[in-house]
N, C-alpha and C positions, 0 to 999 in steps of 0.2 A: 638691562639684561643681567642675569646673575652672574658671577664669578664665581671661577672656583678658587681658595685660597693657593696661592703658591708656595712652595719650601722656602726655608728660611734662609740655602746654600748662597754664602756670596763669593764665595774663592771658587776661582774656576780660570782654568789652564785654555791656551789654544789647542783645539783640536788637531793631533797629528795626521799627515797626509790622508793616512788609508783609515782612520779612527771617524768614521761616518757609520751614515745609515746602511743597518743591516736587512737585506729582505728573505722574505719566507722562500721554502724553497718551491712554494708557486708563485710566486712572486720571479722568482728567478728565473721560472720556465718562461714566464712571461715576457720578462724582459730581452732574455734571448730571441723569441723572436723579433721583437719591437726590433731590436737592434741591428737584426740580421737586414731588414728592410730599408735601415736608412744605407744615404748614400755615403762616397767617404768626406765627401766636403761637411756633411750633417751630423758623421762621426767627430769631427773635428773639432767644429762647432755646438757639440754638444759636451765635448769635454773640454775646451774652452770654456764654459758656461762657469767652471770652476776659476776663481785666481790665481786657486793655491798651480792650478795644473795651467793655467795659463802664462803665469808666470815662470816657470820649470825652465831653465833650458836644453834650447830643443837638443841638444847630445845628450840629454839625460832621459828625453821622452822614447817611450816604445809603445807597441800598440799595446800590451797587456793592459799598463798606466793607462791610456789612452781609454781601452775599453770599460776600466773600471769607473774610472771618471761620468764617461758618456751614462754608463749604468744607472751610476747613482743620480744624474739628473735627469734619466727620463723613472728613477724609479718615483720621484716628485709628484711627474702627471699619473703615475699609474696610481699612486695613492690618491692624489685628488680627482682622482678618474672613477673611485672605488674599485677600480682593478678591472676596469673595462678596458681590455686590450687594444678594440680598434680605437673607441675613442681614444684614449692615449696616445697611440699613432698619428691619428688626424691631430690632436692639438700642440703634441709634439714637433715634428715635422713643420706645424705654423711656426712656432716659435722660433725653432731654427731658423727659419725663413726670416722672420722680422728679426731674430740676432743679427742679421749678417746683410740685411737690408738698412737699418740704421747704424751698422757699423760699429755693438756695445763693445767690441772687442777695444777698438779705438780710442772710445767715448773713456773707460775703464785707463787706458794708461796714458792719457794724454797727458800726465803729471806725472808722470813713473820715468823719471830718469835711468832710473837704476834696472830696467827689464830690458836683456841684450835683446829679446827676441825684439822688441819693439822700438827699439831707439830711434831707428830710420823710418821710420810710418811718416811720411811728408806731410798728414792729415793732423799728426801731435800738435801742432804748433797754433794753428787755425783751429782744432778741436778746443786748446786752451784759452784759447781769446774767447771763443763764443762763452764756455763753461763760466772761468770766471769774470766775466761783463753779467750773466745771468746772477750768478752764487754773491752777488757785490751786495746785492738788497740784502743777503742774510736772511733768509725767507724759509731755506732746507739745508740740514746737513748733519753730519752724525753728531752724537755725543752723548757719554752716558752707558752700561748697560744694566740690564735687570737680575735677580736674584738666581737664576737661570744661565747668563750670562750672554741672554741676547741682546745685540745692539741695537742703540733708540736711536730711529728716524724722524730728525724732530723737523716740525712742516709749524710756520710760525705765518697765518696767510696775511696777517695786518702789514706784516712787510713787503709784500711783494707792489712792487710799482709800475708793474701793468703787463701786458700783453701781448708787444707787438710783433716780437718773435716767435709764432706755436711751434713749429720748428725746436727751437732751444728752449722754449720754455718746459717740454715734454723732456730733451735732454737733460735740463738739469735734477729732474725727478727720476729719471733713468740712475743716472750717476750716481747719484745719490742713495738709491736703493739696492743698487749693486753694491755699494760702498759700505752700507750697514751688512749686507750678508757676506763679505767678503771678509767682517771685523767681528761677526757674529762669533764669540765662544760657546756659543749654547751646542750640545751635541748633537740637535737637529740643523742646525743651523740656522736656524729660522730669526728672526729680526724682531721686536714691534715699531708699531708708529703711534707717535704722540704730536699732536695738534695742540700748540697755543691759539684759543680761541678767541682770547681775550682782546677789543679793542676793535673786536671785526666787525665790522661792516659792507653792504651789498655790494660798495665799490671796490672790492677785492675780491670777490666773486670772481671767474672765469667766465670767457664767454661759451656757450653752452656748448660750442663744435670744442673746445680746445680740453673743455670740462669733461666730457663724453669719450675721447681720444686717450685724456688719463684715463679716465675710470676702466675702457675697454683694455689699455693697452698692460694693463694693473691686475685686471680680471684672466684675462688671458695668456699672458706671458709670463705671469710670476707665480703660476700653482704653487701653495704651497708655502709661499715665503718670509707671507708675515701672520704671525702668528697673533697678537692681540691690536688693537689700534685704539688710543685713547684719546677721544675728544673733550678736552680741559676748558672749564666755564666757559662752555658754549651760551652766546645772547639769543635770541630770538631770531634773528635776523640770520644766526647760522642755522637752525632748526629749519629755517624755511628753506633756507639753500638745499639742505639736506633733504626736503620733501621733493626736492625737483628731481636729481639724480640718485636716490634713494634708487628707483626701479632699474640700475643700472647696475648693479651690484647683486652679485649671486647668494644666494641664501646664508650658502655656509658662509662668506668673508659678513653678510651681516650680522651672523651670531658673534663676529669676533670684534665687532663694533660696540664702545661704550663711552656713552654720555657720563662723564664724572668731575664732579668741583673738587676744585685744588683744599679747600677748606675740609673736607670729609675725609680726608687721608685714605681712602680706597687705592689710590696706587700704592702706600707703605706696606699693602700686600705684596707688591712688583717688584719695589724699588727698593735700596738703601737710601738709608739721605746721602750716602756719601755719590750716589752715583746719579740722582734729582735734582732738577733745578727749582729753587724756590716757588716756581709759577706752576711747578706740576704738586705740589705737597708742604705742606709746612714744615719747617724745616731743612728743606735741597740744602743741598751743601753745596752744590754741579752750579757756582755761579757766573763763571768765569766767563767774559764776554769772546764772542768769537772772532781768531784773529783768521782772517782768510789765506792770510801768504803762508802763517805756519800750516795752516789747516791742509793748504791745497800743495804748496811746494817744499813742506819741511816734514812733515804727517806720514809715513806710505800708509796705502792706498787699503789696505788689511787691517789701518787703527781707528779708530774715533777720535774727535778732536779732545787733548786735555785729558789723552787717557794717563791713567795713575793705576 
């Protein structure tokens, strides 16, 4: 698929609190209602959905905060809703639902020492065991961002060593992707993902219920979120993978799908060398191997690993 070239901008600041997306003011109409609809535990959970606001503490939160917050994440679905109100409501509303059904809130600071709201969550401790026993293969995890200043979600699937928890294994791509938008500077906010394809074979495939589970819970739950996804000398054997759950993915997220060899420098449209890893482009600078303690227990939860 075609690209469009990106700017050449590679300095770029975190976005402050309230320096987000701005909507039209039908847009706004819109979203006042959507809003008025949810409930308060959905308000809540919808402005959780932020770190920046999740992290806050709660003497510093008010409903204004609260409301603007919730705004700007249901204004997400209303864009990838094309501003269809009820839809937006209905897929909204789900998502809430599965926030707070898998417990992202949890899942997000079970490494966050330093968030009063969350210290005592009995769930931290057990959330960190599962997290990092999964995160050990080195398989997903931030690092890197683009010229934009969105954060790369790098999915490397040769490493992963099996299966047997779907459970946590869905977890650790949760984590993970919250993780890149939580690090994202880009003024959308929005993240990519980059896939080392290289070395894969069918036996790192997913099994097709656990494979299905990502794909829907990715399609559904994260309107909006990643912005480009780069599948890096893919073999044959991943192309195939790809025809199987290819129907499972909605139109728009497959225009944002692209097949590209590290050899043809098509990402040094994206990328700096300074912020690529040698396996995404010639040249990467972004070499440094992954140390998981600093990553997971030295890191907060807002950077990417070996930020500079």
């Amino acid at each position: 698929a075609p690209m469009a070239t990106r700017r050449t901008r590679i300095h770029y600041e975190k976005h402050s609190p309230l320096h987000h997306l701005q909507p039209t003011p039908e847009e706004t109409t819109k979203l006042q209602a959507i809003l008025e609809q949810l409930t308060k535990q959905e308000m809540e959970t919808a402005a959780n959905a932020s770190y920046e606001y999740l992290t806050t503490r709660n003497n510093n939160k008010n409903q204004n905060l609260e409301t603007h917050y919730a705004k700007q994440y249901a204004l997400r679905y209303l864009r990838a809703k094309d501003g269809d109100q009820a839809k937006t409501l209905q897929r909204l509303q789900a998502t809430l639902q599965f926030r707070h059904a898998v417990d992202v809130d949890g899942i997000r600071t079970a490494f966050d020492t330093h968030n009063a709201n969350h210290n005592n969550n009995n769930n931290n401790l057990e959330y960190a065991k599962k997290l990092e026993h999964e995160l050990q293969a080195k398989n997903v995890y931030v690092q890197g961002y683009d010229k934009d200043g969105r954060a790369t979600y790098i999915f490397v699937p040769r490493n992963v060593r099996g299966h047997d928890d779907a459970e946590w294994t869905l977890k650790e791509h949760i984590y993970t992707l919250e993780r890149a938008i939580a690090s994202s500077r880009a003024e959308d906010s929005t993240v990519n993902a980059v896939v080392d394809c290289q070395g894969f074979s069918l036996q790192h495939a997913p099994p097709t219920a656990i494979g299905k589970a990502f794909m829907n819970t990715f399609r559904h739950h994260y309107a909006g979120a990643i912005q480009d996804i780069f599948l890096v000398d893919a073999p044959l054997s991943f192309r195939c993978l790809w025809k199987v759950f290819r129907p499972l993915i909605g139109e728009k997220t497959r225009r944002k799908i692209h097949f590209v060899q590290s050899s043809d420098d098509t990402l040094r449209e994206y990328y700096d060398a300074s912020q690529a890893a040698a396996w995404m482009m010639r040249g990467g600078q972004k070499n440094r191997d992954l140390d998981l303690h600093e990553y997971l227990y030295e890191t907060k939860f807002d950077q990417a690993f070996d930020e500079s």
